[in-house]
N, C-alpha and C positions, 0 to 999 in steps of 0.2 A: 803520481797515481799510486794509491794507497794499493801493498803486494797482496792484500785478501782476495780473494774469490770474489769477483762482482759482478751478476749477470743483468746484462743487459736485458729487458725484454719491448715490445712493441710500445711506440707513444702513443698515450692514452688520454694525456693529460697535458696540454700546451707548456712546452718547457720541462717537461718531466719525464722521469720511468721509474720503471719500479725496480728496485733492487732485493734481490734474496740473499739473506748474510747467511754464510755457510757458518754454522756453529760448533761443527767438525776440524775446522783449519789448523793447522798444525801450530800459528801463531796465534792462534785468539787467544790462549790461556784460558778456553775452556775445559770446567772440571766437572768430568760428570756424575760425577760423586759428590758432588757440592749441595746442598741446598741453597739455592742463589734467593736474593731477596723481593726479584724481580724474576717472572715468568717470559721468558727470552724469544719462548716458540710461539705463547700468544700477542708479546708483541710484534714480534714479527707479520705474525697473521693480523693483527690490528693497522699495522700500517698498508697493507696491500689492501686491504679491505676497504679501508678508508680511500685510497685511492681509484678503485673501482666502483665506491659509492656516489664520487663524483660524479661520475658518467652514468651509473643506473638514475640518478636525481634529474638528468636532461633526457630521459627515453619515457616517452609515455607510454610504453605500454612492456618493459622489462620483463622479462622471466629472468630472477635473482637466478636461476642456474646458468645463464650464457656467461654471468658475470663469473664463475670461478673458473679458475685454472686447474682442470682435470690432472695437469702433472704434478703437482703442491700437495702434497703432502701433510704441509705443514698446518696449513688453511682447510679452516673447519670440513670436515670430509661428509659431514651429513648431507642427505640427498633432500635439497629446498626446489620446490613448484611453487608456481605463480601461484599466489591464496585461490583466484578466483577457480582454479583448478584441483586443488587441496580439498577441499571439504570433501565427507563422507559420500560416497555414492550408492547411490540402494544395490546392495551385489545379489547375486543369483540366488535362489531359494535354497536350503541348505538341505543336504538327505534326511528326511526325516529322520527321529532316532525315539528309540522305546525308553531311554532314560527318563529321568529328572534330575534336577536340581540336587532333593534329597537323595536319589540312589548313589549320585557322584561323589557327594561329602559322605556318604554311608561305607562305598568301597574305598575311596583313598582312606580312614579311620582305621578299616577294619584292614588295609597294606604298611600302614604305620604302625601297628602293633609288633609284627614281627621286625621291621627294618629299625624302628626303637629299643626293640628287645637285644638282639643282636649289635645294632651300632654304637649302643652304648657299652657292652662289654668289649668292640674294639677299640672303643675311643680308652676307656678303661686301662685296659692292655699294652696300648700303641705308646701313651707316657708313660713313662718309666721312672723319672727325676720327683716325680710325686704321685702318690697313691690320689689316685681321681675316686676311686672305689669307695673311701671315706667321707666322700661329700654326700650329706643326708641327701640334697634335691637328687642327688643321680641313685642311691637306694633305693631310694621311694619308688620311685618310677620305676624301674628294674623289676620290683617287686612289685607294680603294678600290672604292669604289661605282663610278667608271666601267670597273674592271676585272668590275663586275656586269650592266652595263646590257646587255642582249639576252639575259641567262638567261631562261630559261622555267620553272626550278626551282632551288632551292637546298638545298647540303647542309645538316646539320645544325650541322655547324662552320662553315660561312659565315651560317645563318641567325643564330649567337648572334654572329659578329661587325656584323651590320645590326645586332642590336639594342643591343650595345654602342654602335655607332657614332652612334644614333641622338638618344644625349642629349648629344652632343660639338657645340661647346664646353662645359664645366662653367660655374658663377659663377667658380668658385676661378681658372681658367685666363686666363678671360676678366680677372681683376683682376690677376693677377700678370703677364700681357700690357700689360695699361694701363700697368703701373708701368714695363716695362720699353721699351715705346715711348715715352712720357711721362719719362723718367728724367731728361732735362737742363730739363724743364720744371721737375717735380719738386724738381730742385736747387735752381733757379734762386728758386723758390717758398719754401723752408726759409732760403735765406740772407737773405730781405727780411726773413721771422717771425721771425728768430735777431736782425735789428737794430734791427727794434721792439720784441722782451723784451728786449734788452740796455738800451737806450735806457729799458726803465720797471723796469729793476732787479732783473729776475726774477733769480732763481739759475741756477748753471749746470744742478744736478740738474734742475731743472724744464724749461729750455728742452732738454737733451740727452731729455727725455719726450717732450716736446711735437713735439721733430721728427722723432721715432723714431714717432710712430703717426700723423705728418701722408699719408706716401707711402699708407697702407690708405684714411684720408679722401679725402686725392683721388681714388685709384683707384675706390672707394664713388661719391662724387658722380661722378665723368667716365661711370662703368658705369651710371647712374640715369639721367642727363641723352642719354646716345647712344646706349647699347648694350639698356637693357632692354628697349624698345619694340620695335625687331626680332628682339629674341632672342624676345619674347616671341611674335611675328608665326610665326617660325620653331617656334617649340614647340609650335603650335597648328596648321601644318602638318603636323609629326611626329604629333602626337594623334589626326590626323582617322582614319589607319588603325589605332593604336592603340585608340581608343574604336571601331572597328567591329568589328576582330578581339574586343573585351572585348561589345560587345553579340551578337555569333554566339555568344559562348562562354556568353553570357546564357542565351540559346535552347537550348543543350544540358544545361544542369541538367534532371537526373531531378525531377520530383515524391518529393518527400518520403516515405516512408510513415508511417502511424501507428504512433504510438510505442509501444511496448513495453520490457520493462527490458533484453530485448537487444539493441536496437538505437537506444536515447536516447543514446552517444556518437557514431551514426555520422549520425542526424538531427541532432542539433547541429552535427558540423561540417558535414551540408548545407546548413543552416539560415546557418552563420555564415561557409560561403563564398559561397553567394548574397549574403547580407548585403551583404562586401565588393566585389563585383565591381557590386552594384546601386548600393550608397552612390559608387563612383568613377565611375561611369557617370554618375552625377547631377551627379557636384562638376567634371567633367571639361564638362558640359552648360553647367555654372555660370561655367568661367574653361576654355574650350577648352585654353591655354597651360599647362595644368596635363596635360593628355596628353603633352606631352613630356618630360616630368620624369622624372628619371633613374629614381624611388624606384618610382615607379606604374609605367614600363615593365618593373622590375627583379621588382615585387608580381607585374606580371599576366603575366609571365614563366613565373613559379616557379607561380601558382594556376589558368591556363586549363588547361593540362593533366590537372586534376583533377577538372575539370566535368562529366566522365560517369560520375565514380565512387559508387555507391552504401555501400563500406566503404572505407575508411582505413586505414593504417597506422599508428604509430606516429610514422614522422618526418613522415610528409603530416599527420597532426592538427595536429604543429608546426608544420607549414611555414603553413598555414591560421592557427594560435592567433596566431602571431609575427608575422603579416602583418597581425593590427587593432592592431598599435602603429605600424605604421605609413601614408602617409609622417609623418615628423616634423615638429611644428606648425612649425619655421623655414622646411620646404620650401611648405608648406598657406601658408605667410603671404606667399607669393613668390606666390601665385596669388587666394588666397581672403580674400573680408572675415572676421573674427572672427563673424559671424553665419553665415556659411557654414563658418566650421570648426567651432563648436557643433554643427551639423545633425548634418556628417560624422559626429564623434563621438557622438554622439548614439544614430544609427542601430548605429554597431558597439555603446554602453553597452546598448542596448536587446535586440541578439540575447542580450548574456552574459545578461540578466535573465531573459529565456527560456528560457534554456538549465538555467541555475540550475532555474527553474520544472519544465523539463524532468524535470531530475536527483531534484526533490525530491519528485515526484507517482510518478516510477516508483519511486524508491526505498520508500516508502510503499505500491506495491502489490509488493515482491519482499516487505516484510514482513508483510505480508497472507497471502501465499503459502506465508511461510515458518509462520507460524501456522495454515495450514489444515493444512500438512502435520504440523505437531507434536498437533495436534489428528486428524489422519488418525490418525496412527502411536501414538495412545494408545486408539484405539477399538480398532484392531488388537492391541494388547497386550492390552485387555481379550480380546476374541474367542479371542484365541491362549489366554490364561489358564482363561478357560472353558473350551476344549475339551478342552487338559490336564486340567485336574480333572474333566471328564464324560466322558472315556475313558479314565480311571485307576480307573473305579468297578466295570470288567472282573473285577477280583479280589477284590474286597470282593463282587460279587454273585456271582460262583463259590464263594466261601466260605462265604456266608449260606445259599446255596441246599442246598449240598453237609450241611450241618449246620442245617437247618433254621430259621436262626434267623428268629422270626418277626419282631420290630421291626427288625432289620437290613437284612433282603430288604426292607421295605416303606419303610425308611427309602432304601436304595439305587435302587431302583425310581422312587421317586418324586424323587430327584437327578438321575436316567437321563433324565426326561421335564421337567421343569423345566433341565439344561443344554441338552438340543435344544431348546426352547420358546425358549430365553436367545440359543444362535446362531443360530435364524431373525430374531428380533428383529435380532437384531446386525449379521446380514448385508444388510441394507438400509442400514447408513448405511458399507459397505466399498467399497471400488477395486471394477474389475472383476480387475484380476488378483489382488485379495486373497481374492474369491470363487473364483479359480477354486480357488487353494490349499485352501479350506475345501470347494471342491465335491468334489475328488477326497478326500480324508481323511473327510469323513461319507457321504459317497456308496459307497466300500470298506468304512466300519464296519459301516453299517448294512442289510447284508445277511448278514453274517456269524453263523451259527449257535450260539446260546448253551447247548442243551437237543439233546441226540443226538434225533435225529429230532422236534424240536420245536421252540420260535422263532427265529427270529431276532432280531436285534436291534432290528429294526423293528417285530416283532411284538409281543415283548417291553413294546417302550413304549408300542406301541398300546393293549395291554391295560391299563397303567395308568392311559392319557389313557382309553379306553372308561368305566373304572369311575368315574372322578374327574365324567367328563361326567354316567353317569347314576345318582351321589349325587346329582350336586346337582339332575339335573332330578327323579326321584323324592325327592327332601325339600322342592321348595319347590312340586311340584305333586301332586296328587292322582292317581297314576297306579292302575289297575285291571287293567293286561295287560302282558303281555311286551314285545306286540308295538309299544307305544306307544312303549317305551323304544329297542326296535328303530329304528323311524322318526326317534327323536328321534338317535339314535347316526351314523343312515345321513345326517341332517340336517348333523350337527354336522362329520362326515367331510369331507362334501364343505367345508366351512365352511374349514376347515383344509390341506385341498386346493389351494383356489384363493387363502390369502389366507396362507398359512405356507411358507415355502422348508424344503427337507428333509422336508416331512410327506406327499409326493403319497400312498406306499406307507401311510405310516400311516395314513391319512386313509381307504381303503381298508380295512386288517386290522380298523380300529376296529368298521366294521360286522361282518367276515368272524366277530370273537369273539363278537359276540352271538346266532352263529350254533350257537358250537362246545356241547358237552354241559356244558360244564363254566360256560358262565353262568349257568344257574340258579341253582347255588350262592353266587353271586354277591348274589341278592335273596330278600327275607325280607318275607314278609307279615303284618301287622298292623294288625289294626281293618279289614279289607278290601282297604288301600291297600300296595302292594310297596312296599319299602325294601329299602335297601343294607343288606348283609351282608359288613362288612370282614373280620370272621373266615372266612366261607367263601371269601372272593375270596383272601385270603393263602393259606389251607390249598392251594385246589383250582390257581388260578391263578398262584401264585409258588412254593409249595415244592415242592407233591409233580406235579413237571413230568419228572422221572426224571434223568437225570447229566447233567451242565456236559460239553458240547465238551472233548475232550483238549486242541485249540491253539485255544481260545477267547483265554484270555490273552494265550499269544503272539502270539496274530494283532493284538491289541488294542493289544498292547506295540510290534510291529512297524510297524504305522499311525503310532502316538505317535511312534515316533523318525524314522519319514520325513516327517511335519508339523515336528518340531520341527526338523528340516534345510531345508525349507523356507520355515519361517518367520523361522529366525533370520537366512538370508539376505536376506529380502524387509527385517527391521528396518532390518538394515545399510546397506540400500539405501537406506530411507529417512532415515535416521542421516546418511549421507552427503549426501543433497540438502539438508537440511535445511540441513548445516553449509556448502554452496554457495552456497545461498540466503543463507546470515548473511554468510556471504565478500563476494557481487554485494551485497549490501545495504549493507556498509560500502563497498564502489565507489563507488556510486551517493553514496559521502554528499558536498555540492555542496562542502563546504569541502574534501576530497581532490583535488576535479576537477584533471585534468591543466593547465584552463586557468587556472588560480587567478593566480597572477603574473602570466599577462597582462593577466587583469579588471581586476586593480585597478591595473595600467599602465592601460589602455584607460578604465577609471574618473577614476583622477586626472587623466588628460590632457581628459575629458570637462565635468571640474569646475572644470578651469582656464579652458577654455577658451568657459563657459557663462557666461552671464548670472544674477545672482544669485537672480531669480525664480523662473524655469524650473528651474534647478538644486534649489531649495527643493521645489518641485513635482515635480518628478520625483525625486527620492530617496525625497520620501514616501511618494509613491502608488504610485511603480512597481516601490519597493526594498523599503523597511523595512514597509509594512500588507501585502504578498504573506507577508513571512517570518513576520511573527505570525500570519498567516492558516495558513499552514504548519504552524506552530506547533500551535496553540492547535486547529484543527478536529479531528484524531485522540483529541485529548484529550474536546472535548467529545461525538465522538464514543463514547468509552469510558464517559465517565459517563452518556448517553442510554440505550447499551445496557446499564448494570449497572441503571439504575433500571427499565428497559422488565422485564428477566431476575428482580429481585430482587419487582416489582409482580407478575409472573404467578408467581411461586413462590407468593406470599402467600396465592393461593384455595387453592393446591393443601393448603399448611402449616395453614393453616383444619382442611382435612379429617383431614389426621393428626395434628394434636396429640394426640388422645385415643389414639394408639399408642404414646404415650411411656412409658405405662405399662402395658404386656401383662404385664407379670411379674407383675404385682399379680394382675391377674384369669384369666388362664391358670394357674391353677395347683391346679385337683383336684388332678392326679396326687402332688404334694406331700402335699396331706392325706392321700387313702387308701394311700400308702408310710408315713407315720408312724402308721396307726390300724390297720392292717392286723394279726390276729390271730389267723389260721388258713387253711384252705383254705377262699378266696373269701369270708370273713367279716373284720369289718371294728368296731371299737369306734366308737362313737359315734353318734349322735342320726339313725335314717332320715331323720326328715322334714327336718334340717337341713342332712343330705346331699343329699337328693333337690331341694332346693330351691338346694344349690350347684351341681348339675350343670344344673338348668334354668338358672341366670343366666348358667352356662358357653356354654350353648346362645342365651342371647338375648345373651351378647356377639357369638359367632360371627354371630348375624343382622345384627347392628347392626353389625360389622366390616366382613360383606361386603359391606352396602350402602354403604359409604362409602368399600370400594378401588370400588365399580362405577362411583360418583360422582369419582372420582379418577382411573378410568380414562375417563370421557368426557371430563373438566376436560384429561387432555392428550394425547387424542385433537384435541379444537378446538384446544390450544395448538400441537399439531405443523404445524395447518394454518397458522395466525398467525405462523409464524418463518420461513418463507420470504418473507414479506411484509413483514417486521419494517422498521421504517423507521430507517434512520440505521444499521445493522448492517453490519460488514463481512462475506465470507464468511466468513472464519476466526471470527469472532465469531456466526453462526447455526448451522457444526457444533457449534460447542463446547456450544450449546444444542441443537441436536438430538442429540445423543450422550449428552445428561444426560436428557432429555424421555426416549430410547430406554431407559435406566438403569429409568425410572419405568416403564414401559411392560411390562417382561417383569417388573420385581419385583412390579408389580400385580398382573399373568398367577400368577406362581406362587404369591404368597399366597394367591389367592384359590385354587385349586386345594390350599393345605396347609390352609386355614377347613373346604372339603369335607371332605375325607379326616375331622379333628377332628371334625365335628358327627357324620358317618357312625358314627363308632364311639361317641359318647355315645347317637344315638340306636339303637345296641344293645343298651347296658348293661340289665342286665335285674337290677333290684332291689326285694328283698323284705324286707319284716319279720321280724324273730325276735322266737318265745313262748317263754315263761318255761315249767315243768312245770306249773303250772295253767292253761295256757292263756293268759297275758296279755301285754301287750303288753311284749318286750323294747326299756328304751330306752337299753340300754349297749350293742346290737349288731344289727349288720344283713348281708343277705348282698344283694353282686356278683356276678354271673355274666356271664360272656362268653368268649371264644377265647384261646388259650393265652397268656400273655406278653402281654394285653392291657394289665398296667399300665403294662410297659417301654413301651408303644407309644404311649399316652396321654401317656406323660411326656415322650418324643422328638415328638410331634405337637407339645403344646405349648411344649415347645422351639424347633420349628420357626418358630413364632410370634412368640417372642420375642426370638431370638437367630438366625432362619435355619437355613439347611440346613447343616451342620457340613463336609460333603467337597468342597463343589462352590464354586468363586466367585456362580455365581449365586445368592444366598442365600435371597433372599427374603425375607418375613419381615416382621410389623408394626413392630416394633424398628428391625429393619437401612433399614427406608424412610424411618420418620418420623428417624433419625437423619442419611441422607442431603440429605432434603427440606428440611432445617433448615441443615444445612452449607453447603449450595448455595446459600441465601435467603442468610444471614448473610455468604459469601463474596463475594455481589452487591453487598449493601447496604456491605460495608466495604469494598469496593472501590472503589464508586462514592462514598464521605464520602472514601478518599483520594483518588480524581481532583480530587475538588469541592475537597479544599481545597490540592490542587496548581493548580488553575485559580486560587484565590484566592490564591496567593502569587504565580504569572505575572502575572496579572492587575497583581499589587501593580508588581511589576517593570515591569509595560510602561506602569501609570499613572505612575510615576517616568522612565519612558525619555521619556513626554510632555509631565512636568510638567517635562523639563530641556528639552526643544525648545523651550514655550513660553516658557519663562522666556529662553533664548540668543534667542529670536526676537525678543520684546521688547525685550532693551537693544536689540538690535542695529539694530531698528525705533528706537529713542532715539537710538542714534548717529548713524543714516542723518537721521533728523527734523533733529538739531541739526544737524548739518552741513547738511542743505539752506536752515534758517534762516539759519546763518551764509551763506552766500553769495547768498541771497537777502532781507535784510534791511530793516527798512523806514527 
């Protein structure tokens, strides 16, 4: 057991402890008068460090302070916080004060002239070994300043001459003064050295070396031994109104504001000229004679000026960036211990890490921003797209009506009411000024008269929302009266009134039509109970309405092209910010920053000038776990919300898988188009028809109760995305605009289920007898309203493949096709995140397994070396 001092302390480390080598021990043959080749006290603190580092590397969530040893001494003594707790915080409002910038640099000028005056005839005085008095720079000045003393103000040209004058004499002056007073000493000194190397045989090159850089050594030692102590006396004179003018100018810093992405460069440089004027104020507290110095009076020159400014310029950012390189460690070491110049730089490394931080969190939320707007400007192009196709349908139902065509009108009609059903939905997740665009274009349309002395176009849709409403309430209730339906119409109005944009007026007509002569024709009694009557509601209420508006069209067409000027302008707009947002987002990115070549000046000079420990510790925690942290959270934030998006699609896909295949079972009107035989007669088996149009009828049931169950599943879902945890905004429109997707196609399927059962359950079919009377079972006869097959067949249609004119389609088909896309686009999304996380991941377990490994030897060098020199 080796006889040094060895303290044991707690195991930290499997198979390990840490040891403090005393450097005091009466056997180490330490000399502390030495200049050792090797820094003893920071290896020491290098080794414990590195051994503490091991264990901060397995702690996720460290505070580098639990990691030091409060009794050590030896170990970097700065006081280190977790980063994410370090950055600037907005402090309290500061007492107002009546100064300025300029009255601070005005009084400290006009307090330099006397302590100039004055401290240079003690500096003067105070050497004795050589007349300082004869050095012109200090003349000069002397005789400057007394040509100042009894001002009561100074200009501005004489103020920067004080402060020029104020670091006079230089080192440079003061040595090349020495040599020249000293000059026969000097000589006198090289010819005794010239015949003691003559004398031991030195060469001539070598002695003509030797006395060519003895004059600098002297003048070094003579300026060490006589001159530095009062200069330095004198420098700390100069300081005392230097560091007060730099503490006023303290006191005029603005409070910061909260960041934002337009103003994280102009907080940062307030941020990082606070920084500098606080860290000089400190180091200036630390070695007074350090206020006199040329570099600090030359810094806070150029940066108290700047201290009420809330924005920057361009060359003030510089003049700020360019000022934490300095002053230069040769001047910092003329004043301050090497643990005092660590600090210093310390405090500048520390604002760039914030700054960075700054850069990289705003940056992060412009792209947030710029994703909500790409995600705005796509709901809008849907909306835009709808409207277009629902007020193009102007002429298609002026043509159907005009020519009676029955599946046409009922086909168009019910497009007419399903796109406004599509824009009210839509227009809840729009701008306000994208509403208003849409307010004035459907709010013009839909007053507009379709029928010479007959609807409107509001009326028009009413009528088909009215009938749509009470199929479905007389087919799934037992109605006996008009008036039931009435109520339930007058019910549903208001329902649509107060919860549909675009519909007040509808909401309204809906009842007024079950008012007019013409709704009876509408329902059809059987077995007691009214039912819908689709053929008399097309004959009475869509065709025979009398002649289309002369400029129905053009009024329609007219509308259309003053939205589509509107709108296309509003894209643009948005096109434009969008591409702004990308522009500030590559700003913002921290490796562009304007300060970059200072950082990592102001970095390496930090690393140089640190202690190996501390340095190890604070690159990790403060540098490199912020950036992975940076890194790596938007990412897992991406995979959170595709699995969160891709889990709630899952109930929804549950419900509609069984819509994947409508084609199969939607398709009567198939068979009786190919069995079809004569007028309303039909080949083939009644009962096996009659039994295919009921299973027609029990898919329809079975459909609708499962969009119903589909539409409450993301009615709850719409509520849960606002709430959504870990979701950015741009990432909960993007699901509420898909939700909103689901939402009107729900709406209008179920309204095209209506319509489909309405007219199966009017078909009215019967048997055919043979001429004996017997049962025909090669033929059966259909009855119903004109073009009722056409119309079953496009119903079904509807069903399967949507509504043909309109974007809003609808449709079992077109949903479960979407509801599937969207699930699948989540879940592959989030398996790419996932395993882009697991290749980072890979990367940065590599980035660690080389830290540990470089930490190791280098913990083996530091070991062996401190054995070697303390051996047994």
């Amino acid at each position: 057991m080796s006889t040094f001092s060895i303290q044991n302390r707690l195991r930290t480390i499997s198979g390990e402890s840490t040891r403090i080598i005393k450097l005091d021990h009466k056997y180490s043959g330490f000399d502390p008068r030495s200049v050792p080749a090797i820094n003893l006290e920071e290896l020491n603190s290098g080794i414990y460090a590195l051994r503490h580092l091991m264990n901060a590397l397995q702690s996720e969530n460290t505070n580098v302070a639990a990691l030091l040893n409060p009794n050590n001494t030896i170990f970097p003594t700065t006081s280190w916080t977790d980063y994410k707790h370090s950055r600037p915080q907005a402090s309290s409002p500061r007492a107002p004060s009546s100064q300025t910038p300029t009255d601070i640099v005005s009084a400290a000028a006009l307090a330099l002239v006397l302590v100039i005056d004055g401290g240079l005839a003690e500096l003067v005085a105070s050497v004795t070994e050589i007349d300082l008095g004869a050095l012109s720079t200090i003349s000069t000045v002397r005789q400057l300043m007394a040509s100042y003393l009894g001002l009561t103000t100074l200009t501005a040209e004489q103020e920067k001459v004080v402060f020029s004058s104020s670091y006079v004499p230089s080192e440079k002056n003061l040595l090349e003064h020495v040599k020249q007073e000293k000059a026969a000493e000097i000589q006198a000194k090289q010819e005794e050295i010239k015949a003691v190397l003559e004398a031991k045989g030195v060469s001539t090159e070598e002695i003509e070396a030797i006395l060519k850089e003895y004059p600098d050594i002297y003048a070094a030692d003579f300026f060490k031994e006589f001159i530095e102590e009062p200069l330095h006396t004198y420098r700390a004179k100069v300081g005392a109104p230097i560091q007060e003018m730099n503490e006023n100018a303290i006191q005029l810093l603005p409070t910061p504001p909260a960041i934002t992405p337009d103003n994280v460069n102009e907080v940062n440089g307030m941020n990082t000229l606070s920084t500098i004027l606080q860290a000089i104020d400190d180091a200036i507290k630390q070695a007074p004679a350090l206020g006199g110095d040329q570099e600090i009076i030359t810094i806070l020159q150029t940066l108290v000026p700047l201290v009420d400014k809330t924005t920057f310029t361009k060359a003030e950012f510089d003049l700020i960036y360019t000022a934490t390189q300095l002053p230069n460690t040769a001047s910092l070491k003329l004043y301050l211990t090497d643990r005092q110049i660590a600090e210093y730089r310390g405090k500048i490394t520390k604002v760039y890490q914030n700054s960075i931080q700054n850069l990289s969190e705003t940056k992060r939320v412009v792209e947030n921003n710029r994703s909500t707007l790409e995600t705005q400007l796509s709901m809008f192009q849907q909306a835009q797209n709808c409207f277009v196709t629902w007020i193009s349908q102007a002429n298609a139902l002026n043509i159907a009506i005009t020519n009676k065509y029955i599946s046409a009108v009922l086909t168009t009609s019910m497009e007419m009411y399903g796109g406004l059903l599509c824009l009210s939905y839509m227009y809840e997740r729009l701008a306000d000024d994208e509403k208003a665009i849409f307010d004035k274009s459907v709010n013009e349309y839909l007053p507009i008269h379709i029928v010479v002395g007959g609807s409107w176009v509001n009326g028009w849709i009413a009528k088909m929302a009215a009938y749509q409403e009470l199929a479905e309430y007389s087919l799934g209730t037992a109605v006996t009266s008009q008036d039931q339906i009435k109520a339930y119409l007058q019910t549903r109005g208001n329902e649509f009134k107060a919860t549909r944009h675009f519909f007040h007026n509808i909401g309204d007509q809906m009842y007024q039509f079950a008012n007019e002569t013409v709704f009876g024709n509408c329902l059809t009694t059987a077995n007691g109970a009214i039912q819908p009557d689709l053929g008399g509601f097309i004959r009475e209420a869509m065709t025979n309405v009398g002649t289309v508006e002369a400029d129905y069209v053009s009024n329609a067409q007219r509308i259309l092209n003053e939205f589509n000027t509107a709108a296309t302008a509003h894209v643009l707009q948005l096109q434009l910010q969008i591409a702004e947002l990308q522009k500030k987002a590559d700003d913002l990115d921290p490796g562009k920053a304007s300060f970059t070549e200072n950082r990592k000046f102001a970095v390496a000079a930090w690393i140089t000038s640190e202690s190996l420990g501390d340095a190890l510790i604070s690159m990790i925690l403060n540098s490199q776990l912020p950036k992975q942290e940076a890194f790596l959270k938007p990412l897992i934030e991406e995979i959170n919300f595709n699995n969160l998006a891709a889990n709630a699609l899952n109930s929804l896909l549950q419900i509609t898988n069984e819509f994947s295949t409508t084609s199969v079972y939607y398709s009567l009107s198939s068979y009786l188009v190919q069995s079809k035989t004569g007028q309303n007669l039909f080949a083939g088996d009644y009962y096996e028809t009659l039994l295919a149009a009921a299973r027609e009828r029990e898919y329809i049931y079975r459909d609708t109760a499962r969009c119903k169950q589909a539409i409450n599943l993301v009615n709850g879902l719409l509520q849960k995305i606002n709430s959504l945890p870990g979701a950015t905004s741009a990432q909960k429109q993007e699901m509420l605009n898909a939700t909103t997707y689901y939402q009107y196609s729900l709406s209008v399927t179920l309204n095209q289920l209506t319509v489909l059962e309405s007219l199966l359950a009017g078909l009215k079919m019967t048997l055919q007898t043979t001429s004996n009377n017997k049962y025909d079972k090669s033929v059966f006869k259909i009855e119903s309203f004109d073009d009722w097959i056409p119309t079953l067949a496009a119903l079904e249609s509807f069903l399967t493949s949507g509504f043909p004119n309109i974007s809003a389609t609808g449709g079992l088909g077109p949903l479960f096709t979407q509801v599937q896309s969207d699930q699948q686009t989540y879940t592959s999304q989030g398996q790419t995140q996932q395993l882009n996380l697991q290749n980072q991941m890979t990367t940065i377990q590599q980035e660690w397994t080389l830290v540990s490994t470089s930490m190791q030897v280098l913990n083996g060098i530091l070991s062996q070396l401190a054995g070697a020199i303390y051996s047994n």
